[in-house]
VMD Tcl script that builds the backbone (N, CA, C; Angstrom):
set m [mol new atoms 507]
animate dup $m
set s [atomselect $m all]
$s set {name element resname resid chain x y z} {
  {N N UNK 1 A 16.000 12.343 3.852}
  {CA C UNK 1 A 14.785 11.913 3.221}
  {C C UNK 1 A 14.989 11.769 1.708}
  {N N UNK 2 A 15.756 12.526 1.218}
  {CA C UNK 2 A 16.081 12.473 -0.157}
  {C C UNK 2 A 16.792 11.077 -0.159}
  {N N UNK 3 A 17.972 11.144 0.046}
  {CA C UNK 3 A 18.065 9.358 -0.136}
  {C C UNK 3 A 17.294 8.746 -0.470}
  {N N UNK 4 A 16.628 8.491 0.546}
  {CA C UNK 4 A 15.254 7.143 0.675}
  {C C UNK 4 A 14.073 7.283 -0.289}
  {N N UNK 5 A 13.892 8.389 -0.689}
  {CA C UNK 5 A 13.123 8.710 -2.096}
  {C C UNK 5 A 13.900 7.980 -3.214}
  {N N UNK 6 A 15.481 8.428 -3.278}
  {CA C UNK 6 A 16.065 7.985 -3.853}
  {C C UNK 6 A 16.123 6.636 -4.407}
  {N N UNK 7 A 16.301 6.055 -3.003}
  {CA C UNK 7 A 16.730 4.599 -2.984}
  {C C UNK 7 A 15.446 3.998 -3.855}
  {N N UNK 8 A 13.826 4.146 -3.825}
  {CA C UNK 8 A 13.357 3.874 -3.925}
  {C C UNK 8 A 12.633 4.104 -4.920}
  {N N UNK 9 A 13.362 4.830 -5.911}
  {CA C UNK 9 A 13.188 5.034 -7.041}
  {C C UNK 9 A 13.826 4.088 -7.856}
  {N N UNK 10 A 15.010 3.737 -7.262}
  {CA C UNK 10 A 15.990 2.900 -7.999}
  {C C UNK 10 A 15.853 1.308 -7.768}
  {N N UNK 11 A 14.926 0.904 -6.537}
  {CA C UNK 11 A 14.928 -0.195 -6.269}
  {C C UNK 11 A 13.275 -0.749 -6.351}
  {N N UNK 12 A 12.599 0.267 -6.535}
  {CA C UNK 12 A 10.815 -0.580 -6.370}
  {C C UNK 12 A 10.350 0.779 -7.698}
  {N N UNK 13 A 9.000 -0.040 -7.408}
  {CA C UNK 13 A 8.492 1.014 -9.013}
  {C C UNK 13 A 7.220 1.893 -7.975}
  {N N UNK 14 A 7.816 3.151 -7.614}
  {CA C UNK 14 A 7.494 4.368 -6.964}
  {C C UNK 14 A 5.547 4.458 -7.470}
  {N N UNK 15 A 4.549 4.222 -6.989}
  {CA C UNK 15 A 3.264 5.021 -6.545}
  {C C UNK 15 A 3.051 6.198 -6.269}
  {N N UNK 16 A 3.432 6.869 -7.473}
  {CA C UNK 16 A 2.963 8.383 -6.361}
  {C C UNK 16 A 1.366 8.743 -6.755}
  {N N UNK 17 A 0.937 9.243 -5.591}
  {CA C UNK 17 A -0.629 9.821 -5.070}
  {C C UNK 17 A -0.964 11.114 -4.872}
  {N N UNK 18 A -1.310 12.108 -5.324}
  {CA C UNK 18 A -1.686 12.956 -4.739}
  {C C UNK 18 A -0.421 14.230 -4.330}
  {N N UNK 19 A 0.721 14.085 -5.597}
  {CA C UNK 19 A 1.279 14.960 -5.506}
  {C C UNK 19 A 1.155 15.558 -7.213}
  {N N UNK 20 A 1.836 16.986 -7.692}
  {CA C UNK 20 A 1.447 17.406 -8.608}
  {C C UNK 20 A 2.411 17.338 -9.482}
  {N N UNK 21 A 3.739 16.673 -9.149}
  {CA C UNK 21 A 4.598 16.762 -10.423}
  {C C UNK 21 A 5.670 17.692 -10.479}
  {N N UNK 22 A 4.966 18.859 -9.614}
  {CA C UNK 22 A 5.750 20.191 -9.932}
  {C C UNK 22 A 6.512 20.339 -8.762}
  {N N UNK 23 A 6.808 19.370 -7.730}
  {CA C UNK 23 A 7.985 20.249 -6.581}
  {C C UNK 23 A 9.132 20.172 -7.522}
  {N N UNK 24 A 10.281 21.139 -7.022}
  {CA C UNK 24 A 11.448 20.977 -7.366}
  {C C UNK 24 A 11.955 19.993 -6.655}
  {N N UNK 25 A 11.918 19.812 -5.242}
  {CA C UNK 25 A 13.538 18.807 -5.001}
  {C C UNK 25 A 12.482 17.660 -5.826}
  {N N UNK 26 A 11.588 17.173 -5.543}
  {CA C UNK 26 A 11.374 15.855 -5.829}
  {C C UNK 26 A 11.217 15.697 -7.426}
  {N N UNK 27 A 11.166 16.761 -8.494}
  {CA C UNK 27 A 11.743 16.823 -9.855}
  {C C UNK 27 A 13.265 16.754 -9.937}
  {N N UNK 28 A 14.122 17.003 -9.227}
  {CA C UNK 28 A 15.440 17.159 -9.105}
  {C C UNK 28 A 15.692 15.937 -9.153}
  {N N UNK 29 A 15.370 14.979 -7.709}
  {CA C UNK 29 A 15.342 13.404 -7.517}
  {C C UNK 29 A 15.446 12.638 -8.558}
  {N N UNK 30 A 14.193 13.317 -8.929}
  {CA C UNK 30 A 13.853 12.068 -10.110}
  {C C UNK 30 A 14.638 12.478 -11.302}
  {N N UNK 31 A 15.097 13.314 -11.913}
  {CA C UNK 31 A 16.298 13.899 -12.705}
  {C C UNK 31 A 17.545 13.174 -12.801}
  {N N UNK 32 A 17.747 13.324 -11.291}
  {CA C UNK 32 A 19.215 12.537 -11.026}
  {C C UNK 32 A 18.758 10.924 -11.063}
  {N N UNK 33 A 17.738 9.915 -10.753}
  {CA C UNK 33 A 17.334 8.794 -10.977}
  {C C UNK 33 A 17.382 8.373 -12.407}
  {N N UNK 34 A 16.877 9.262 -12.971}
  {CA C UNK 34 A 16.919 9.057 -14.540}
  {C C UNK 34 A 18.100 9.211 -15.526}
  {N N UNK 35 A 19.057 10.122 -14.902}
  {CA C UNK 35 A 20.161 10.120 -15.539}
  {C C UNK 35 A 21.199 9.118 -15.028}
  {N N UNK 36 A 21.014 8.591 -13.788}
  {CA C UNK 36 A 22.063 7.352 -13.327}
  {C C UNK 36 A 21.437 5.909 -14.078}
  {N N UNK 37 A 19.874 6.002 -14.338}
  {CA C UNK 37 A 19.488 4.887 -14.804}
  {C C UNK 37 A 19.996 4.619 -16.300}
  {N N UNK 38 A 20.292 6.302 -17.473}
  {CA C UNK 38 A 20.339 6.391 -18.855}
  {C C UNK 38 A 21.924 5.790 -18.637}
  {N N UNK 39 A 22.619 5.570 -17.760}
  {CA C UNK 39 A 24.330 5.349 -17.639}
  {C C UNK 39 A 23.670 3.927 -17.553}
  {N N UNK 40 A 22.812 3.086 -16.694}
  {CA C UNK 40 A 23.371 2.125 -16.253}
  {C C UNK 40 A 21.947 1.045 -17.271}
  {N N UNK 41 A 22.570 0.070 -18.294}
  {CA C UNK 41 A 21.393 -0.114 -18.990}
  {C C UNK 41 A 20.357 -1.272 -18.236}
  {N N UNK 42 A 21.358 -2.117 -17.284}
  {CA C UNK 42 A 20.709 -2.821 -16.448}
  {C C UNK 42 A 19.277 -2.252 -15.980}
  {N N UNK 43 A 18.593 -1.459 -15.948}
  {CA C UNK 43 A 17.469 -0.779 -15.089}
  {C C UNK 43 A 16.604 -0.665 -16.089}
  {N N UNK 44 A 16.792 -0.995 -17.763}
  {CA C UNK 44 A 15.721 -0.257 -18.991}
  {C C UNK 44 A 15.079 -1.580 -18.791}
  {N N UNK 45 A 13.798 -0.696 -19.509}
  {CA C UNK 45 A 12.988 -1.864 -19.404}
  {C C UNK 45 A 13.580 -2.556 -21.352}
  {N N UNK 46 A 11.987 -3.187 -21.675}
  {CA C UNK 46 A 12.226 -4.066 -23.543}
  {C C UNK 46 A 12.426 -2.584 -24.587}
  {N N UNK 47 A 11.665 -1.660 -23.662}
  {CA C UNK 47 A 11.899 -0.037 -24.583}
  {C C UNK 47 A 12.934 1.009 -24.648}
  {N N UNK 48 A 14.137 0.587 -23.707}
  {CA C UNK 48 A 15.263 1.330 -23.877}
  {C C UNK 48 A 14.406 2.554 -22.500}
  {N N UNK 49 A 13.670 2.397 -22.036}
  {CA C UNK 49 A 13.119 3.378 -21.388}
  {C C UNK 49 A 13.808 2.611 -19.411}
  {N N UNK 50 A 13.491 3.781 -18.644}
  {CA C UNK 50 A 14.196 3.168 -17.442}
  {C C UNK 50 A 12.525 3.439 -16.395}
  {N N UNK 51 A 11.682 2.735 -16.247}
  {CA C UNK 51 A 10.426 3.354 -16.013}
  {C C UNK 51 A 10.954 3.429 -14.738}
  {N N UNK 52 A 10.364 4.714 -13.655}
  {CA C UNK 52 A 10.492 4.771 -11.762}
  {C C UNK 52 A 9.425 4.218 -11.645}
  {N N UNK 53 A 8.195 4.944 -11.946}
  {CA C UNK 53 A 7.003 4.392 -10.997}
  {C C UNK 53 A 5.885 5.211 -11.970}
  {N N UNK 54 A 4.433 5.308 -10.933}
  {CA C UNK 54 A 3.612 5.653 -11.694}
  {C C UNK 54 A 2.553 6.568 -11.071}
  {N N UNK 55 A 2.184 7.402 -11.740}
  {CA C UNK 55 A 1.992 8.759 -11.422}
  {C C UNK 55 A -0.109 8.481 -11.098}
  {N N UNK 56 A -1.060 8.287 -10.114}
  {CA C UNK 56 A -1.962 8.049 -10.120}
  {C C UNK 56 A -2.700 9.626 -10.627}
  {N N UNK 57 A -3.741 10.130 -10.790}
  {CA C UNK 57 A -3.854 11.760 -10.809}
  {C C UNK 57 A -5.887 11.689 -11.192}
  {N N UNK 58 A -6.574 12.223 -10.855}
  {CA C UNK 58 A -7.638 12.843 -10.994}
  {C C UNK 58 A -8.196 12.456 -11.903}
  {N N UNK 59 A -7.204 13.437 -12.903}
  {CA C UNK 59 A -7.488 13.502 -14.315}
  {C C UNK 59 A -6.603 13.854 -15.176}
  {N N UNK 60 A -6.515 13.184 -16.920}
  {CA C UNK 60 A -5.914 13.334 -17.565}
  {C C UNK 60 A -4.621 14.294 -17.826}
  {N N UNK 61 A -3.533 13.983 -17.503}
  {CA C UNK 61 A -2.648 15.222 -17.917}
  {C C UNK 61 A -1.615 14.625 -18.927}
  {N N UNK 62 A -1.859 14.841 -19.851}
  {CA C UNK 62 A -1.230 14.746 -21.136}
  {C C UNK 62 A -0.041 15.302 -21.346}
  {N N UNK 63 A 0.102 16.669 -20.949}
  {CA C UNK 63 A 1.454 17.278 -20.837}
  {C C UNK 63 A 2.894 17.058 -19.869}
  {N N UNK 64 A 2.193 16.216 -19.395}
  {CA C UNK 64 A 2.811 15.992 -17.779}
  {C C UNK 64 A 3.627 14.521 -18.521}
  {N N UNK 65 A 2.324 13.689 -18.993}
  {CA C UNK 65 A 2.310 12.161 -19.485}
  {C C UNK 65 A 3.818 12.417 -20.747}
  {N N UNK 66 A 3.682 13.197 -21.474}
  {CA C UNK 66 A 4.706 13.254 -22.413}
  {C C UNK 66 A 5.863 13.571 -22.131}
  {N N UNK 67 A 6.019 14.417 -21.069}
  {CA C UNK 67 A 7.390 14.663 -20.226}
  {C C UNK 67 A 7.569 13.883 -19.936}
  {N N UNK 68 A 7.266 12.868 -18.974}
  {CA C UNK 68 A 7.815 12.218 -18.487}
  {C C UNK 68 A 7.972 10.463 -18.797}
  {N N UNK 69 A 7.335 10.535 -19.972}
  {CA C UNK 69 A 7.250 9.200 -20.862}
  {C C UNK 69 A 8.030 8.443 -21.460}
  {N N UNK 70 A 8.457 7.030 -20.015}
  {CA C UNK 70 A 9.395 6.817 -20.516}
  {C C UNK 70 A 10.013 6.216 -18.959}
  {N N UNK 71 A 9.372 7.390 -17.872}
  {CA C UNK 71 A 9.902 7.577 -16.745}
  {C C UNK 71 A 9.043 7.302 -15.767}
  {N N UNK 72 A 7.828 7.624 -15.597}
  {CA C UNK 72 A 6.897 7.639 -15.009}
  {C C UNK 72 A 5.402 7.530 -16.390}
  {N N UNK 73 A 4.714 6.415 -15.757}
  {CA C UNK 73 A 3.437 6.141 -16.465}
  {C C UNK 73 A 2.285 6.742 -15.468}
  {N N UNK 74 A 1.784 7.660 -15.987}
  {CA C UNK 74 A 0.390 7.976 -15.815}
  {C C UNK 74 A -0.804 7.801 -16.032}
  {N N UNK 75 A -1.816 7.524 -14.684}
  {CA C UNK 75 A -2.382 6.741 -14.603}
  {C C UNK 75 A -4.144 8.013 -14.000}
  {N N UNK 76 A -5.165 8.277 -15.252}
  {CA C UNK 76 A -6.000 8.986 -14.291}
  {C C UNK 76 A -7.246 7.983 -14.008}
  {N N UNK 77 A -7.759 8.758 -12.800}
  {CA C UNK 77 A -8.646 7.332 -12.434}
  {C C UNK 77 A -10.190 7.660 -12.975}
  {N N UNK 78 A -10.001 8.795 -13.427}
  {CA C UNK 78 A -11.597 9.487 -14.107}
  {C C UNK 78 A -11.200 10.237 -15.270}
  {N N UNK 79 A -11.704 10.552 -16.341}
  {CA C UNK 79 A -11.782 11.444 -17.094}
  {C C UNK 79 A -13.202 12.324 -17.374}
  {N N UNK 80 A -14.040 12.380 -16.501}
  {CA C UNK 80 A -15.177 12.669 -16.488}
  {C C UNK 80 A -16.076 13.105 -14.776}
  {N N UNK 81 A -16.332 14.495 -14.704}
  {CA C UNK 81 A -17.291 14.479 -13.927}
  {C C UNK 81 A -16.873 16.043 -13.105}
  {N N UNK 82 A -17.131 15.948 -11.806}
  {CA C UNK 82 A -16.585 17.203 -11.164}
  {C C UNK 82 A -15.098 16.873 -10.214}
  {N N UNK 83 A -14.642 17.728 -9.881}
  {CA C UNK 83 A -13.523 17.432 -8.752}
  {C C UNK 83 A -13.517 16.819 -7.729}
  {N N UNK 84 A -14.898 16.751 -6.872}
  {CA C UNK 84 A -15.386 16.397 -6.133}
  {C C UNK 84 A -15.554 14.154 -6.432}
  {N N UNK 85 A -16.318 14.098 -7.765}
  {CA C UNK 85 A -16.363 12.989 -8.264}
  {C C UNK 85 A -15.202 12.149 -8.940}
  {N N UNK 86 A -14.118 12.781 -9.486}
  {CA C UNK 86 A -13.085 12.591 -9.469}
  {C C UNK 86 A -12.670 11.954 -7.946}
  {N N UNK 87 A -12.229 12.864 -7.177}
  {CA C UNK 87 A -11.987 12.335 -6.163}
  {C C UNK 87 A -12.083 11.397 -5.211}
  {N N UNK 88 A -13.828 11.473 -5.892}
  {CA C UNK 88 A -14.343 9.706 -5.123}
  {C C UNK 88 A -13.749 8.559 -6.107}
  {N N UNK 89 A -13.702 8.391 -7.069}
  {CA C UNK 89 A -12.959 7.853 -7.946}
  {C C UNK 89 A -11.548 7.403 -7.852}
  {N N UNK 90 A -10.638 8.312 -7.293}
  {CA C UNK 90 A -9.903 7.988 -6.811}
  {C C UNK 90 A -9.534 7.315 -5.724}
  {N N UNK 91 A -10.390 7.382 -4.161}
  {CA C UNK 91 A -10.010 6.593 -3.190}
  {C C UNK 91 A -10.925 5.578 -3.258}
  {N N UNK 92 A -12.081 5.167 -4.458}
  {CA C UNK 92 A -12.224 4.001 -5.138}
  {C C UNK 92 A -11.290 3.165 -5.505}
  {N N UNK 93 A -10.074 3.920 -6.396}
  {CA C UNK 93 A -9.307 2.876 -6.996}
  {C C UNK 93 A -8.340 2.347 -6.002}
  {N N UNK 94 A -8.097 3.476 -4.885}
  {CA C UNK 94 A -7.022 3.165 -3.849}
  {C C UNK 94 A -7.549 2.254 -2.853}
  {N N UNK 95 A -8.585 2.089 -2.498}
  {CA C UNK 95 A -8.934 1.005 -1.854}
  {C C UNK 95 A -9.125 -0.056 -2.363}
  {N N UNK 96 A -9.399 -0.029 -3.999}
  {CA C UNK 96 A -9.363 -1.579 -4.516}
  {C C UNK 96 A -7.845 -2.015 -4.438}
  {N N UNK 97 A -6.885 -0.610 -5.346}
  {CA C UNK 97 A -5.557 -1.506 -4.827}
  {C C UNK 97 A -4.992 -1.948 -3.830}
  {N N UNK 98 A -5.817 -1.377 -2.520}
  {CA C UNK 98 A -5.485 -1.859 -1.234}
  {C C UNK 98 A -5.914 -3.634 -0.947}
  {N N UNK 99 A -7.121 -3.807 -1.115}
  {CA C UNK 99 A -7.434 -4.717 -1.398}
  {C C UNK 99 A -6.573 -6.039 -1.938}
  {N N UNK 100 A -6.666 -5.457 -3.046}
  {CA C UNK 100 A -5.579 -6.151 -4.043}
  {C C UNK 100 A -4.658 -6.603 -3.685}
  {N N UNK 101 A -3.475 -5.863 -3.202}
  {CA C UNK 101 A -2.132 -5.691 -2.202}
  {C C UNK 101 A -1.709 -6.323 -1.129}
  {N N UNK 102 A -3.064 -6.754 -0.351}
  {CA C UNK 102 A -3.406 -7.331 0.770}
  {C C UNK 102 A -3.727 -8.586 1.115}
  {N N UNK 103 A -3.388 -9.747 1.421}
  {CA C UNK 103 A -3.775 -10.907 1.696}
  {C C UNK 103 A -5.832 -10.693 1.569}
  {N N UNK 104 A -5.919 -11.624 1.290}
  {CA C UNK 104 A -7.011 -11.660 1.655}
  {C C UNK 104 A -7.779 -11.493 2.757}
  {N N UNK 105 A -7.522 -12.385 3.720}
  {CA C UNK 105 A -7.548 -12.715 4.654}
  {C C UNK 105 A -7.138 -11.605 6.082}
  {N N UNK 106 A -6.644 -10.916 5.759}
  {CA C UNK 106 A -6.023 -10.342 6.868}
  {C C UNK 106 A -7.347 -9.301 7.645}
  {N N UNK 107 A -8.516 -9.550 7.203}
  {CA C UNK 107 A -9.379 -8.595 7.979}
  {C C UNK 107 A -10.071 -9.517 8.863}
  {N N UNK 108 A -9.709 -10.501 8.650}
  {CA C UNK 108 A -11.058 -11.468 9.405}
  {C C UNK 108 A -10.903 -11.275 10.531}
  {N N UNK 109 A -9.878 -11.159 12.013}
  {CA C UNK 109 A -10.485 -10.620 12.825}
  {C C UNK 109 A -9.848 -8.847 13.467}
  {N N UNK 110 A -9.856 -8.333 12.148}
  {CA C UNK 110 A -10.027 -7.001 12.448}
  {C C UNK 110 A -10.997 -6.350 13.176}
  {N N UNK 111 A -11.317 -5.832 13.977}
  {CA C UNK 111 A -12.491 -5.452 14.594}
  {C C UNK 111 A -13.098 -4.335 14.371}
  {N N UNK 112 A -11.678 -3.478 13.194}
  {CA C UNK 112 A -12.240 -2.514 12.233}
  {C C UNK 112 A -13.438 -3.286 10.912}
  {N N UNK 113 A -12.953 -3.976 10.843}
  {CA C UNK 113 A -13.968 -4.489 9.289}
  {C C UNK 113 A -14.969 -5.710 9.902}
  {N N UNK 114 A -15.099 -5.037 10.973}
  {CA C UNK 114 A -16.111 -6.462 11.523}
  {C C UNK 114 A -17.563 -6.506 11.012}
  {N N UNK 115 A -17.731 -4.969 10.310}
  {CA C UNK 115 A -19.166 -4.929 9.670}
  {C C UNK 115 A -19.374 -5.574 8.476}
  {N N UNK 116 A -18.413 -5.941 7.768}
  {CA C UNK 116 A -18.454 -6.568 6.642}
  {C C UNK 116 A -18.305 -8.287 6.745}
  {N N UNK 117 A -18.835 -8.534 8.152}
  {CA C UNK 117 A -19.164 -9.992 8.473}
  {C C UNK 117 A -20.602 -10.569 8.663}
  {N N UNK 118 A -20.595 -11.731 8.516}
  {CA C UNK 118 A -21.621 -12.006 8.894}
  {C C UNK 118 A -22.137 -12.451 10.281}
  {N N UNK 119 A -23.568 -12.424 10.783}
  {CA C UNK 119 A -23.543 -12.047 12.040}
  {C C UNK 119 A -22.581 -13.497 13.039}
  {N N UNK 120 A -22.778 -14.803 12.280}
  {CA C UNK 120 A -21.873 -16.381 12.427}
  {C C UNK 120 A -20.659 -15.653 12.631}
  {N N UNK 121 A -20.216 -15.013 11.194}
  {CA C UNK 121 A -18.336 -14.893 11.343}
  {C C UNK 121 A -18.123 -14.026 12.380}
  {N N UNK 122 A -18.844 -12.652 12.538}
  {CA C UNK 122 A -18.505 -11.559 13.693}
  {C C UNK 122 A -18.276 -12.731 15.259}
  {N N UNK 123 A -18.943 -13.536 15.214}
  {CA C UNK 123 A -19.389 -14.378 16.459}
  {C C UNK 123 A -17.852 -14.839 16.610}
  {N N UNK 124 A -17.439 -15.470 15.629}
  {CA C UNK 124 A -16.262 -16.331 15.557}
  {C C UNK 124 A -15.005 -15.457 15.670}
  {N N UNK 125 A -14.813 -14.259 14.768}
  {CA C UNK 125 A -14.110 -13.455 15.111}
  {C C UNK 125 A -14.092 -12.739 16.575}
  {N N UNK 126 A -14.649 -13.114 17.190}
  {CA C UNK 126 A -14.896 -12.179 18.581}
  {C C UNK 126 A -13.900 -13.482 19.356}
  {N N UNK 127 A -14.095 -14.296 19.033}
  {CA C UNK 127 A -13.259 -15.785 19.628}
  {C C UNK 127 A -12.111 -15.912 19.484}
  {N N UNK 128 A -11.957 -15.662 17.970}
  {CA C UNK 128 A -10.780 -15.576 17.600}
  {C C UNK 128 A -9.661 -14.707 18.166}
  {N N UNK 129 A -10.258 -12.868 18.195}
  {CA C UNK 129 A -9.633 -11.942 18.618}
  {C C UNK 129 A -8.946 -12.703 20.618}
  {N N UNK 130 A -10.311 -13.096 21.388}
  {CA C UNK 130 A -10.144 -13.558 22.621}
  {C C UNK 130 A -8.898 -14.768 22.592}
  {N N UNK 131 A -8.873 -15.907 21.800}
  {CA C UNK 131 A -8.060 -16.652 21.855}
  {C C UNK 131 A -6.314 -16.016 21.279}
  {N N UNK 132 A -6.717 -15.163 20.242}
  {CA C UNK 132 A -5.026 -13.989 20.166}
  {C C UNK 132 A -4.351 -13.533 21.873}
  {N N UNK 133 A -5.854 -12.879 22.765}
  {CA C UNK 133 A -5.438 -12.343 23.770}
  {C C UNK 133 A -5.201 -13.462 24.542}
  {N N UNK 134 A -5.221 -13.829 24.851}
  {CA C UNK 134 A -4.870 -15.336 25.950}
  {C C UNK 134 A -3.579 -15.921 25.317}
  {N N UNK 135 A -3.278 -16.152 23.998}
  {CA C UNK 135 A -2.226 -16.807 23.380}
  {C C UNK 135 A -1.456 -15.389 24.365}
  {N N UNK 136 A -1.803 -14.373 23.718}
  {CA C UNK 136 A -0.487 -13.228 24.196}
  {C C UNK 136 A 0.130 -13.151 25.477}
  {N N UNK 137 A -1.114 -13.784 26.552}
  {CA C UNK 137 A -0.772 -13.381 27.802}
  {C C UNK 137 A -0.172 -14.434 28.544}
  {N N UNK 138 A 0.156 -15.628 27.735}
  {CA C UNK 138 A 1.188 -16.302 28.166}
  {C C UNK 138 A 2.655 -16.537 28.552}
  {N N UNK 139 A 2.703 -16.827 30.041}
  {CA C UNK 139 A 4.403 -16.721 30.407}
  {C C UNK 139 A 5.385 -17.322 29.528}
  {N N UNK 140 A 6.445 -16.894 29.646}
  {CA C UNK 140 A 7.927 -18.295 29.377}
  {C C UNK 140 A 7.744 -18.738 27.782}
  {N N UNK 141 A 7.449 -20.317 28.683}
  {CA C UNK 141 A 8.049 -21.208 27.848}
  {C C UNK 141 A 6.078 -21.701 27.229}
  {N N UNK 142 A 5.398 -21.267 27.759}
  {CA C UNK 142 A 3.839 -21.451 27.210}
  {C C UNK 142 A 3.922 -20.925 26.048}
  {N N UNK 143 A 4.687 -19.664 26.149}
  {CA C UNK 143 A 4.430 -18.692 24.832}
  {C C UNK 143 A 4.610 -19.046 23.825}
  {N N UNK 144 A 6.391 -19.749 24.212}
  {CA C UNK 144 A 7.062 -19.647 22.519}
  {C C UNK 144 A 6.064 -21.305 21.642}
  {N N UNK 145 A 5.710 -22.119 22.698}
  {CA C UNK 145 A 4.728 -23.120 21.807}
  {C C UNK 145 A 3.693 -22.799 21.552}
  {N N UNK 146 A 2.917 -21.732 21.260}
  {CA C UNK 146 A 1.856 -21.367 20.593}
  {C C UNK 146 A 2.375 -19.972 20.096}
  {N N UNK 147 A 3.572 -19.882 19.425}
  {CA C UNK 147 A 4.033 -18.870 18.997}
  {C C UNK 147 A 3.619 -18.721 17.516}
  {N N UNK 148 A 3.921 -20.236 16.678}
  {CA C UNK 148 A 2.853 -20.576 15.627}
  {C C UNK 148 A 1.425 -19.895 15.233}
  {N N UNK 149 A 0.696 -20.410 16.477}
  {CA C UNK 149 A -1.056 -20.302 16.389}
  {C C UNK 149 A -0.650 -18.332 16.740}
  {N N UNK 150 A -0.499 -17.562 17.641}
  {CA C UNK 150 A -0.287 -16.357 17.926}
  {C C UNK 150 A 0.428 -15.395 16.328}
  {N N UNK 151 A 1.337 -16.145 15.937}
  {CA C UNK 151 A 1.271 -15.579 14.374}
  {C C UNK 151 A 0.390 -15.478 13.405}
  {N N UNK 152 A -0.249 -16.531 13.493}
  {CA C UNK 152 A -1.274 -16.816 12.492}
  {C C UNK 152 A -2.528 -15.932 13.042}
  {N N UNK 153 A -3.001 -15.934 14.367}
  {CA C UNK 153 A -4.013 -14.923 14.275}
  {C C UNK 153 A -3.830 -13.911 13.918}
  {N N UNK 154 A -2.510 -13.012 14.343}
  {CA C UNK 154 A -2.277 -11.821 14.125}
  {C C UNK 154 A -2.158 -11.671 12.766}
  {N N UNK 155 A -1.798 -12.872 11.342}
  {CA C UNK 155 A -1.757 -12.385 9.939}
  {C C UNK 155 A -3.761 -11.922 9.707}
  {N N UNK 156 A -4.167 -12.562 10.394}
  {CA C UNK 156 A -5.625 -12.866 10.084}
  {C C UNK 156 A -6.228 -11.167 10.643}
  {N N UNK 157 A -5.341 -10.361 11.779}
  {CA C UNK 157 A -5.705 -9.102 12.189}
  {C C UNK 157 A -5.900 -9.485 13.571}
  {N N UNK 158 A -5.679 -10.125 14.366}
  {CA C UNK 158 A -6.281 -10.108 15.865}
  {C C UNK 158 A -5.530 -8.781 16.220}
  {N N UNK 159 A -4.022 -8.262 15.696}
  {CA C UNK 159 A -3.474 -7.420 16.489}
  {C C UNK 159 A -3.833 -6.009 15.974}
  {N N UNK 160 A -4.649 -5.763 15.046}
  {CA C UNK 160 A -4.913 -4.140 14.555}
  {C C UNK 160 A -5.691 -3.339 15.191}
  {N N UNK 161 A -5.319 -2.387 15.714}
  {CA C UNK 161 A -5.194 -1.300 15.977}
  {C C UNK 161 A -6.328 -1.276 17.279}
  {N N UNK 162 A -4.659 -2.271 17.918}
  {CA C UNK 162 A -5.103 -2.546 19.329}
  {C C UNK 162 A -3.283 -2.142 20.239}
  {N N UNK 163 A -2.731 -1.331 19.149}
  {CA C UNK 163 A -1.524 -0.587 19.716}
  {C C UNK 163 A -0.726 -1.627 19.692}
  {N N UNK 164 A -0.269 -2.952 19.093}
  {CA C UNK 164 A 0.756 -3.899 19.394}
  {C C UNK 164 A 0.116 -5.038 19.959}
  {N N UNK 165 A -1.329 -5.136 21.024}
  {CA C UNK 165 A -1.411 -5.754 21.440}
  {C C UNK 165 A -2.806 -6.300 20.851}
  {N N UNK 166 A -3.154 -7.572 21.267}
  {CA C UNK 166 A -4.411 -8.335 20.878}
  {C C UNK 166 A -5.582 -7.634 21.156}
  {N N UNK 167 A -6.811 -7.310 20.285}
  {CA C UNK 167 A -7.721 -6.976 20.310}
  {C C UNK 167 A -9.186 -7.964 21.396}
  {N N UNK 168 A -9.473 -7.319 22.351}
  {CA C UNK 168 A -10.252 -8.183 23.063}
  {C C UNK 168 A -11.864 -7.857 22.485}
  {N N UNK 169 A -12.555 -8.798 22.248}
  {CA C UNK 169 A -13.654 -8.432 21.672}
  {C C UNK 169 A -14.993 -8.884 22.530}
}
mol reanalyze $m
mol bondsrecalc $m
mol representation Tube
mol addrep $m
């Protein structure tokens, strides 16, 4: 598992959520990331700095921010309120970046986000999801020519969290 922390320190710019900064191995990690990055200048950014990723958190930590500045940018999503409100604050911002992150499109026939349709689109999405299942349940050589249209529903969601398979609605 360390590896792949690894790797991914060195190859994408690391999100961390909801951890505190303070484990050891994963301070260790990032230790050894930072000192292979200070060898190799290819990885700095315009500041001589080698940034991993970025630290999301509650609230303000300044002490944390200066350690590691340079390395990790910290990011709080409130500076104001209780822990509790903080917190909503936070899976505020995580669902906008989800959002964000996400095609647009990919909920339309989710049958999780079907409440956020209108009562026309729910109608259409219910069609949609049905025409995914019928594309799916085709033999042979039917299949692979509507293999096209069967992709495309599934970017749109016909297949979520219907275990792999098309959502019947």
């Amino acid at each position: 598992m360390s590896s792949v922390v690894q790797a991914l320190m060195l190859t994408r710019h690391l999100l961390v959520v909801g951890a505190s900064m303070t484990d050891d191995n994963f301070l260790r990690l990032a230790h050894e990331v930072a000192g292979f990055q200070d060898r190799d200048a290819r990885t700095h950014d315009g500041d001589g700095d080698a940034l991993i990723g970025t630290v999301v958190t509650l609230s303000p930590k300044p002490a944390q921010e200066r350690l590691w500045r340079g390395r990790f940018r910290y990011l709080a999503t409130s500076d104001v309120g209780t822990g509790a409100e903080r917190a909503r604050e936070l899976a505020i911002f995580l669902d906008l970046l989800a959002m964000l992150a996400a095609s647009r499109d990919r909920y339309l026939l989710n049958p999780r986000y079907e409440q956020m349709l209108s009562a026309d689109e729910r109608h259409v999405a219910k069609a949609g999801r049905a025409l995914a299942d019928a594309v799916s349940r085709l033999p042979g050589e039917g299949a692979a020519a509507w293999a096209g249209l069967r992709a495309q529903l599934r970017r749109l969601g016909a297949d979520a969290g219907a275990g792999g398979r098309s959502t019947r609605g």
